[in-house]
C-alpha positions in Angstrom: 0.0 0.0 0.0 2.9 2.5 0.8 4.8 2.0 -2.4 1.5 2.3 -4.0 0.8 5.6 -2.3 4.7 6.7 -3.1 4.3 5.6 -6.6 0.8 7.9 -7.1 2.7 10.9 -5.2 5.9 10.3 -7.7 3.2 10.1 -10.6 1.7 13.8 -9.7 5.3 14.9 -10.0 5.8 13.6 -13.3 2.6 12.9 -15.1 3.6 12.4 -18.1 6.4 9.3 -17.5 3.5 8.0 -15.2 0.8 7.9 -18.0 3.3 6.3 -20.7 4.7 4.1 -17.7 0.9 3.0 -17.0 0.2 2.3 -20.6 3.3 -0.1 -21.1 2.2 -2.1 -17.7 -1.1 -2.9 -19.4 0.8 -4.6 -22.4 3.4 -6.0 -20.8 1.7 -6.7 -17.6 4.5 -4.8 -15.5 4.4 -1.5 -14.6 8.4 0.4 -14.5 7.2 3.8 -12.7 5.8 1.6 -10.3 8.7 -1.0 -10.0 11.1 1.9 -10.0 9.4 3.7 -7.1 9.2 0.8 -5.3 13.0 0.4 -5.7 13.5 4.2 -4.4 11.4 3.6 -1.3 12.9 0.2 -0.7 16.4 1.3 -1.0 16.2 5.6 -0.6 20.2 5.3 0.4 21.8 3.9 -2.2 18.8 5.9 -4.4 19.9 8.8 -2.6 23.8 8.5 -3.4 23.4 7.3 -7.0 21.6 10.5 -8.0 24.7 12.6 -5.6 27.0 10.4 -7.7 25.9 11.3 -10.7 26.0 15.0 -10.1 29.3 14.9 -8.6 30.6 13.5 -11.7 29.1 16.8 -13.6 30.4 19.1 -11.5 33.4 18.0 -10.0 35.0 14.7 -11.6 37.1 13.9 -9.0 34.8 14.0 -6.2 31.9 11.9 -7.9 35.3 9.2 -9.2 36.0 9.1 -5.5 32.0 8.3 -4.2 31.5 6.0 -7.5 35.0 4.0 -6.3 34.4 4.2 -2.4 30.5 2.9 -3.5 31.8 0.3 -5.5 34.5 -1.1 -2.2 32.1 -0.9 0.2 28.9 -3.3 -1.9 31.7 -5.4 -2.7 33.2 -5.8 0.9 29.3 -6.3 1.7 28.8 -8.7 -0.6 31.7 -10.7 0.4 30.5 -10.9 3.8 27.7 -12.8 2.7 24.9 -10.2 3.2 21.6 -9.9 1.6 20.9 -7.4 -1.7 19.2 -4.1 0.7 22.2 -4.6 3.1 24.9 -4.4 0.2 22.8 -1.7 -1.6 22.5 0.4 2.1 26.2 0.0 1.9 27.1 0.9 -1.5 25.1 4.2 -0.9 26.8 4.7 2.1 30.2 4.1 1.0 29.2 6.9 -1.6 28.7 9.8 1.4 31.6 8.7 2.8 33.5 9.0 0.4 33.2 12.5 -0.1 34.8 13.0 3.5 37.3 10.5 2.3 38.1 12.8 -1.0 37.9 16.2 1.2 40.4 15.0 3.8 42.8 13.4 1.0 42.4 17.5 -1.2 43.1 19.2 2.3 45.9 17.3 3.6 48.0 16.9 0.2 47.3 20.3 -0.6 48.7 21.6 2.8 51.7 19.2 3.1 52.3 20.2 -0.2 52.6 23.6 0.7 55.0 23.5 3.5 57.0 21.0 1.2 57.5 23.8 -1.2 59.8 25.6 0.9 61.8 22.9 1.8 65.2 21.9 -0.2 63.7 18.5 -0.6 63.5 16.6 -4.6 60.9 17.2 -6.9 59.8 13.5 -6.5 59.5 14.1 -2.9 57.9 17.0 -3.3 55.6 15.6 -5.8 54.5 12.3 -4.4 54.8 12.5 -0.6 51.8 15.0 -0.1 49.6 12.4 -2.0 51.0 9.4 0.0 50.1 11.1 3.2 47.0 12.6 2.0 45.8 9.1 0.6 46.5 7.8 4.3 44.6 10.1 6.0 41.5 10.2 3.0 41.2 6.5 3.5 40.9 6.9 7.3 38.6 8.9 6.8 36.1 7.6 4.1 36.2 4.3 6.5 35.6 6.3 10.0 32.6 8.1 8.2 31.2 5.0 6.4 31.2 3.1 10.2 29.7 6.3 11.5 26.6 6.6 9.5 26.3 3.1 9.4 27.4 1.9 13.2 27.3 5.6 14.9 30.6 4.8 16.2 34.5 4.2 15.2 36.3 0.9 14.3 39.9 2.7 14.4 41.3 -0.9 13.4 39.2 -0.6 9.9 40.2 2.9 9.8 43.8 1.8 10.4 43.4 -0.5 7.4 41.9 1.8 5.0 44.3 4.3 6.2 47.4 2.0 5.0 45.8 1.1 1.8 44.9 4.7 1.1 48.6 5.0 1.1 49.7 1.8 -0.8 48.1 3.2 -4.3 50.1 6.4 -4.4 52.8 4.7 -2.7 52.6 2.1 -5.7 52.1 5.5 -8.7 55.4 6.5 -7.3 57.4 3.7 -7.6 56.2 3.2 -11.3 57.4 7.1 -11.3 60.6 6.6 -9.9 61.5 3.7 -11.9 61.8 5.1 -15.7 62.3 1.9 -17.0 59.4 0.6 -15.9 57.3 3.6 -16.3 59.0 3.7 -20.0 57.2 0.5 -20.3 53.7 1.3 -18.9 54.2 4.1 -21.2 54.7 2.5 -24.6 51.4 0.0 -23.7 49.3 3.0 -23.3 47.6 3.9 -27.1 47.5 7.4 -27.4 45.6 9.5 -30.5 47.6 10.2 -33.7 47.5 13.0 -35.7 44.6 11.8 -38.1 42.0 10.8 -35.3 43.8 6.9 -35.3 44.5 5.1 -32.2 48.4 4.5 -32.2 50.9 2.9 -29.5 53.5 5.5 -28.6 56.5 3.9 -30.2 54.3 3.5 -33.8 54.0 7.4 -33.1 57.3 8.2 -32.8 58.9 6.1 -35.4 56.4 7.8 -38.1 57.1 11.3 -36.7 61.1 10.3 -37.0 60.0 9.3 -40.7 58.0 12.4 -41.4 60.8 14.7 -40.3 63.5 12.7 -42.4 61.3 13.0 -45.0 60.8 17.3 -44.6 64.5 17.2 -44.1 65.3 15.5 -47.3 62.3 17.0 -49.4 63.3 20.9 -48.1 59.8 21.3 -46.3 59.0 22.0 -43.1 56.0 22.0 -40.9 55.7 25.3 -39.9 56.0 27.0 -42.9 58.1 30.0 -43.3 60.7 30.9 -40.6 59.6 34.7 -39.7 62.8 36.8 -38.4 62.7 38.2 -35.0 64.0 41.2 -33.8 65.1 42.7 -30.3 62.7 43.4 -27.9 62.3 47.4 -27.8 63.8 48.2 -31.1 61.2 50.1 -33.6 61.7 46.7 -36.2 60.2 44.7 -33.5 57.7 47.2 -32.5 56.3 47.6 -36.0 56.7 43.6 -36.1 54.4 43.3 -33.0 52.0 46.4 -34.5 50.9 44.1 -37.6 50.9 41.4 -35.5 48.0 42.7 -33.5 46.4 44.0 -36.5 46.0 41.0 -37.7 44.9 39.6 -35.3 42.2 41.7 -35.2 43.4 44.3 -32.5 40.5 47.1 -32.0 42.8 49.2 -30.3 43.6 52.3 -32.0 48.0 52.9 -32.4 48.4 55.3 -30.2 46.6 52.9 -27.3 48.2 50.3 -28.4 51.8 52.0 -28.5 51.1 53.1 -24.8 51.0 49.5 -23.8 53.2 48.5 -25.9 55.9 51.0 -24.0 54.6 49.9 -20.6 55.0 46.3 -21.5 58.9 46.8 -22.0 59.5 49.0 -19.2 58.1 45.9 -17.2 60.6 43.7 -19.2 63.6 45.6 -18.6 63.0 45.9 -14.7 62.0 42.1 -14.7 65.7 41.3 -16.6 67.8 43.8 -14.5 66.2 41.8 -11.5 67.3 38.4 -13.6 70.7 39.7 -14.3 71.1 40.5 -10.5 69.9 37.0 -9.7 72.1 35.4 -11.7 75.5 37.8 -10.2 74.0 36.3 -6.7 73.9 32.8 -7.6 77.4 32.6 -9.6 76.7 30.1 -11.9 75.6 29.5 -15.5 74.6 31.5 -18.4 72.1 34.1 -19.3 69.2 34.0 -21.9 70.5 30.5 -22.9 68.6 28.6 -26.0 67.8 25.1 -26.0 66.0 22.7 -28.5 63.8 20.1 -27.0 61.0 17.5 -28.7 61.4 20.0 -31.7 60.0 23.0 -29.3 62.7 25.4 -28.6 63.0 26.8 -25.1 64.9 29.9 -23.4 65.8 29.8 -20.0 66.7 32.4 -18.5 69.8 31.1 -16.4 71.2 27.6 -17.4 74.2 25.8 -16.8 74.3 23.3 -20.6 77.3 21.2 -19.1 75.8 20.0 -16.0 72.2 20.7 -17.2 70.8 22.5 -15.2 68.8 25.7 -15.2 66.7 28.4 -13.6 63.0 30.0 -15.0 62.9 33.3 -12.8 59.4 35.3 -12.1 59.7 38.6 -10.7 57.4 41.6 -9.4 57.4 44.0 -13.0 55.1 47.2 -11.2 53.6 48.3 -7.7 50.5 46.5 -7.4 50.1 43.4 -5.8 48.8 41.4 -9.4 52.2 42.5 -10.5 53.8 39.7 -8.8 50.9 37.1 -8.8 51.6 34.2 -11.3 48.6 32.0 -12.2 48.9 28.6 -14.8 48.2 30.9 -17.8 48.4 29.4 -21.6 51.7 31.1 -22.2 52.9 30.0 -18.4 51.6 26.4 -19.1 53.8 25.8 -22.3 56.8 26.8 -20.0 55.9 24.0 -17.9 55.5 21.6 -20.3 58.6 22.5 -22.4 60.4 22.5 -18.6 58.7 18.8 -18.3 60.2 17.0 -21.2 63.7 18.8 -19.8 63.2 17.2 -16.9 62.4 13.7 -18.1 66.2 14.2 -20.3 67.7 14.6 -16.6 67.7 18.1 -16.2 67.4 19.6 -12.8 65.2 22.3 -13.2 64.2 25.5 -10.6 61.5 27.9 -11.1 62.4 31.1 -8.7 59.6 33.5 -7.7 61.3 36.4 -6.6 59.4 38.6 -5.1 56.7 37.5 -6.2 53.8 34.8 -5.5 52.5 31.5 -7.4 48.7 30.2 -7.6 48.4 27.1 -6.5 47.4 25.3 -9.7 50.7 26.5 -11.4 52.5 24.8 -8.2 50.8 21.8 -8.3 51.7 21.8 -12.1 55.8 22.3 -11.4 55.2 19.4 -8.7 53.4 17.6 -11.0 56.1 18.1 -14.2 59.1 17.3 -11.8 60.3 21.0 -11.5 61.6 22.1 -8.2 60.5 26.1 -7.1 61.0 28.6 -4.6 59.6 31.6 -3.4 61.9 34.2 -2.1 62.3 37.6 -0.7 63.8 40.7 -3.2 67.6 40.4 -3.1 67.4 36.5 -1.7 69.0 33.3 -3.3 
């Protein structure tokens, strides 16, 4: 009688599925809207959490992966123990609340170990992997003290303990594949990645047509990127009237004399950002200045490197007075530095991004952590 109540009330809310719902239980003999109420009212948790799932998967990916996964463990653990379908389901759904406590715990405590790791003299692998490993630990005590909460109302601190230490096997177990290139050379060429045309290629079939391709532009005198176009020196009027039609056509509404304005500004800020390099680099004593380097085809200037020992610096500086003067977010242009600094790293080069004064959003830090690429944030005048 109540599921037939629920089903009516359910019906008045959506009249429409309910009509069409009705019509196909006369032919078949089984009503769905019906069935599926019932199914809602018999099991509202798991109900409940599939529906949170779902949107957590819209709006934040992560979090609704982490409910989906810690769903998935926790019917499955039920279902090992031998319990019946509305016990396994109550789980599942359960599993799914918790682990959103799970996933907040694991965001927070990575992102704050990470944080006080950045200003340590630590490695770039530590830096990179240890905030996950103890953020994984503590996520996985707490997905497992929630889920015996909601479930129980109280703690099991030896199943907490044991999610705990699994929560930090799995990064523990990304960062061994990490450290050892070998093997993560090997994961790497089983993984099928997207060619060019659209086609579904294994990364060594990639590489050895690219290597073909480029034989084959050396030896036919073509190249890829068309025509080389000559660059001049910042500040001189060739490159300003070089930048000018640049803009143009790019469709720049700007009228010249707006645009000249800025364009002046813009090199003010780029001499006081290289006398603070070239200051930098008397303090540190090593390497060279405004050094070129060709890597993957992409070429790349750092701005202090050492080529014999390979190693190099990418320095940020404050360029005017206000505070968004020395505030460095993952921009487009700032995220090809990264990547370019990334395959420099994988060719064993120890590479240092220096924020002089000057700060770093957190995305572009967890990028650099995640790429490999040591940084440090220092006062005006530091090392």
């Amino acid at each position: 009688m109540e599921k037939r109540v629920g089903a009516d009330i359910a019906g008045l809310l959506f009249p429409h599925l309910s009509s069409q719902s009705g019509k196909l239980g006369k032919f078949f003999g089984i009503d769905p809207w019906f069935e599926f109420s019932s199914f809602v009212m018999d099991h509202p948790t798991f109900s409940l959490a599939v529906v949170s799932t779902i949107i957590a998967l819209f709006v934040s990916p992560p979090l609704g992966g982490t409910m989906l996964v810690s769903g998935a463990v926790s019917g499955g653990v039920s279902w090992l123990q031998g319990n019946d379908l509305s016990t396994i389901l109550r789980d599942a759904g359960i599993g799914g609340f918790a682990g959103v406590f799970g996933y907040g715990v694991f965001a927070g405590v990575s992102r704050y170990v990470g944080a006080r790791l950045a200003q340590s003299t630590l490695s770039p692998f530590i830096q990179k992997w240890l905030p996950k490993i103890i953020g994984g630990g503590s996520g996985g005590m707490a997905d497992q003290s929630a889920f015996d909460w909601l479930r129980d109302r109280k703690f099991d601190w030896r199943s907490a303990t044991i999610a705990g230490m699994i929560g930090i096997l799995i990064p523990y177990a990304g960062a061994v594949i990490d450290g050892s290139p070998a093997l993560g050379k090997q994961l790497q060429q089983m993984i099928p990645g997207v060619s060019g045309d659209g086609t579904l290629a294994m990364p060594w079939v990639k590489k050895n047509g690219q290597e073909a391709a480029e034989g084959y532009n050396k030896a036919s005198g073509k190249s890829g990127g068309g025509t080389a176009k000559k660059e001049f020196k910042a500040g001189t009027p060739e490159h300003k009237a070089q930048r000018w039609k640049e803009y143009k056509e790019g469709g720049g509404a700007w009228s010249y004399e707006r645009w000249s304005k800025n364009y002046d500004n813009n090199m003010q800020r780029a001499k006081k950002a290289q006398k603070t390099m070239d200051d930098y680099h008397k303090r540190i004593g090593w390497g060279e200045r405004e050094v070129e380097v060709t890597i993957n085809g992409h070429t790349r200037v750092l701005d202090i490197a050492d080529l014999k020992n390979q190693r190099a610096i990418e320095h940020k500086t404050r360029t005017g007075e206000t505070p968004r003067s020395g505030y460095f977010s993952l921009t487009k242009e700032i995220k090809w530095e990264v990547e370019r600094d990334a395959m420099l790293v994988k060719e064993d080069w120890d590479i240092t991004w220096v924020f002089e004064d000057a700060r770093a959003s957190q995305p572009l830090l967890e990028a650099l952590r995640e790429a490999g690429i040591k940084y440090k944030i220092i006062e005006k005048g530091g090392t």
